[in-house]
C-alpha positions as CSV (number, residue, x, y, z in Angstrom):
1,X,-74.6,-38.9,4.7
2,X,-71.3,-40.6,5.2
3,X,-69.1,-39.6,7.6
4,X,-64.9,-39.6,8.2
5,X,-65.0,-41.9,10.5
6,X,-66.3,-44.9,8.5
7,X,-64.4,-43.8,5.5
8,X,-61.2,-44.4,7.3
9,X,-62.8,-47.2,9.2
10,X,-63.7,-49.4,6.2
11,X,-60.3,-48.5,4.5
12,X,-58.2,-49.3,7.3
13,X,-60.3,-52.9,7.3
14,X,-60.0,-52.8,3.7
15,X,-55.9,-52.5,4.1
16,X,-56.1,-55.2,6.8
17,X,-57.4,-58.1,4.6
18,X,-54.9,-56.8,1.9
19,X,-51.6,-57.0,4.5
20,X,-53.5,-60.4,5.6
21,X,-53.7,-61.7,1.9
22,X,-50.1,-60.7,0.8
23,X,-49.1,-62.9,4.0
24,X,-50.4,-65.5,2.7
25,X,-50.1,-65.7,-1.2
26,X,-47.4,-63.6,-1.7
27,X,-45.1,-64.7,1.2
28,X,-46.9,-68.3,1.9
29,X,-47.3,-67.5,5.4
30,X,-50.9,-68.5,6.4
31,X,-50.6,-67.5,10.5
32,X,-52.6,-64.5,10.9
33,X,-50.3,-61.7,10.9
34,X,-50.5,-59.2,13.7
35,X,-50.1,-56.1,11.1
36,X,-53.7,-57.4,9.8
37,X,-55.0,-57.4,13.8
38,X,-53.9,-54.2,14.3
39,X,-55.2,-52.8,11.3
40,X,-58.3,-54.6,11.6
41,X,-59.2,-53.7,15.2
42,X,-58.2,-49.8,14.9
43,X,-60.5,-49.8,11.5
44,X,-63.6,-51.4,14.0
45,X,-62.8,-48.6,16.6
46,X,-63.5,-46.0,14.2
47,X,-66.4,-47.7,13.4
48,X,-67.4,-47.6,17.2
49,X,-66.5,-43.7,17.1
50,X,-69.1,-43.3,14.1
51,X,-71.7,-45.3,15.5
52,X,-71.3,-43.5,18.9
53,X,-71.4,-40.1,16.6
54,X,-74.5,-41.2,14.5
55,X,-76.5,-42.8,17.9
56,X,-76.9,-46.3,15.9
57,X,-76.9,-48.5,19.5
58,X,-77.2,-51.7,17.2
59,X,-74.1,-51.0,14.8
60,X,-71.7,-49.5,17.8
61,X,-72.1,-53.0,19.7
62,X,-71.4,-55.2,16.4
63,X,-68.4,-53.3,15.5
64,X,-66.9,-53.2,19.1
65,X,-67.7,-57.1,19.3
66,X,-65.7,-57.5,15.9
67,X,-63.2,-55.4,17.7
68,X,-62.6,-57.3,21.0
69,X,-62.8,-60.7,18.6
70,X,-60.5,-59.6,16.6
71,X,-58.2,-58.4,19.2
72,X,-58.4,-61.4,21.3
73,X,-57.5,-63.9,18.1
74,X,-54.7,-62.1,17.8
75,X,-54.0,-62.6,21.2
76,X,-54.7,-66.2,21.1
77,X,-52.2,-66.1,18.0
78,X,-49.2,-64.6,19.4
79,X,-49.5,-66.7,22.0
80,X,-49.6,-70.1,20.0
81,X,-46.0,-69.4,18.1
């Protein structure tokens, strides 16, 4: 069964690549926006939560990978303009 947490997890990600693609086609700014970081990195948390919830070892170290890589090109981002 699906859970809450993944719901909002996979939306939140969801809404990410949309902030992420209005940036760039809308706006013609291609830098990764830090709204799309955010976004992206609190969507894979939740993901952790609902993996940690469920027991699924496997899934709850993916998502917090995709998390801390996500978090640290952001990082690497910010810190290149």
């Amino acid at each position: 069964m699906v859970n809450g947490w993944m719901i909002i997890g996979l939306l939140l990600i969801i809404l990410g690549w949309m902030v992420q693609l209005y940036y760039s086609r809308a706006r013609k700014i291609f830098a990764l926006s830090m709204k799309f970081v955010v976004i992206y990195v609190v969507g894979c948390l939740l993901l952790v939560i609902d993996a940690i919830r469920t027991g699924n070892l496997l899934i709850w170290i993916l998502n917090l990978a995709a998390a801390v890589l996500a978090f640290l090109a952001g990082y690497y981002a910010k810190k290149a303009r």
